[in-house]
N, C-alpha and C positions, 0 to 999 in steps of 0.2 A: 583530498577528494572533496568536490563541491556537491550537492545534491537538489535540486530540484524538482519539486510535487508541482502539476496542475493539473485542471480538469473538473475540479470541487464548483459546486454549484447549491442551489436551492431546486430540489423536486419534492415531487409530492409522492404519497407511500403508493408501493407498486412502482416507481419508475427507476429510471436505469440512468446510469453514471458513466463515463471512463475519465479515470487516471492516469495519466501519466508522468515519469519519473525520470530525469535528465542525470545521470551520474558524470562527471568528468574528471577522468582517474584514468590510469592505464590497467587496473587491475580488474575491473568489472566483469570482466570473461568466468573469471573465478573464481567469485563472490559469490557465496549462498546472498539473494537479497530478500527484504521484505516490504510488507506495507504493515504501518503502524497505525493505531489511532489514537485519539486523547480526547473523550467528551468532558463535559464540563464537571470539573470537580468529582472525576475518576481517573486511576493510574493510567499509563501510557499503554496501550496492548499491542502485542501481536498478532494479526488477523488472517496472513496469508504469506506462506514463504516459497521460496522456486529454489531449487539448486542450480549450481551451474550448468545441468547437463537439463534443465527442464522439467525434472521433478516438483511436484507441489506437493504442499499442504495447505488444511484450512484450521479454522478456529471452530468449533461445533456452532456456533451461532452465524456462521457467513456461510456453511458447506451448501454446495449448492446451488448459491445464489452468487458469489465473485467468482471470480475466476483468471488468476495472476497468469502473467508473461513476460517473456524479456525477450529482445533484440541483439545479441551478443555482439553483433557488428555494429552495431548504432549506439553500443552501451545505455538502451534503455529500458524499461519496463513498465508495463502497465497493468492497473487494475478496473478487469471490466464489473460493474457492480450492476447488478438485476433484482427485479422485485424488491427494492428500499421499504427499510423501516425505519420508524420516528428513531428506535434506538442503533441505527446505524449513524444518527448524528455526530458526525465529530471532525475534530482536525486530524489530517490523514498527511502520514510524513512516510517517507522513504527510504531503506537503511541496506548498508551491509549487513546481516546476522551472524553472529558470532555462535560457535559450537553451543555456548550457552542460553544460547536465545537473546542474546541481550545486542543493543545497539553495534555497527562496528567501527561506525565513524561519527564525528560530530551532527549533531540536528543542523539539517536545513531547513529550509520557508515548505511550512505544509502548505496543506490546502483545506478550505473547506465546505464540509459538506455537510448539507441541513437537509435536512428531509422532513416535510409537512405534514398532519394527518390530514 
């Protein structure tokens, strides 16, 4: 499975993002996925997951404000991101989720995103 993140930019706080996430794999119908992120010189988080049937969740510090999707025919996913903060800084990568939360396939090329005060 390959993975591809874009859409990461430089905005300023208050402003809005989308990401988007290229999986190429045949199993991505049935993949819980996620959006991950990794600011500087913090662990890697989980911030926003979809089941395969369209279910989300958020992280307490994004609810609200992203708002994850997928494409099941197109095997993609995107992350719309609203009212940005300094601390939504970071490189934002895209995974399979594992029952455990944890990654499910190798890291691809994140993206990144910087948000200005």
């Amino acid at each position: 499975v390959q993975l591809q993140a874009s859409g990461g930019g430089l905005v300023q706080t208050g402003g809005s993002l989308r990401l988007s996430c290229v999986v190429r794999g045949n199993i991505f119908s049935i993949t819980p996925m996620g959006w991950y992120r990794q600011a500087p010189g913090k662990q890697r988080e989980l911030v926003a997951i979809i089941s395969s049937s369209g279910n989300a969740n958020y992280v307490d510090s994004v609810k609200g404000r992203f708002t994850i999707s997928r494409d099941n025919a197109k095997n993609t996913m995107s992350l719309q991101m609203n009212s940005l903060k300094v601390e939504d800084t970071a490189v934002y990568y895209c995974n399979g989720v594992e029952i455990t939360g944890n990654m499910k396939w190798p890291w691809g090329q994140g993206t990144q995103v910087t948000v200005s005060s």
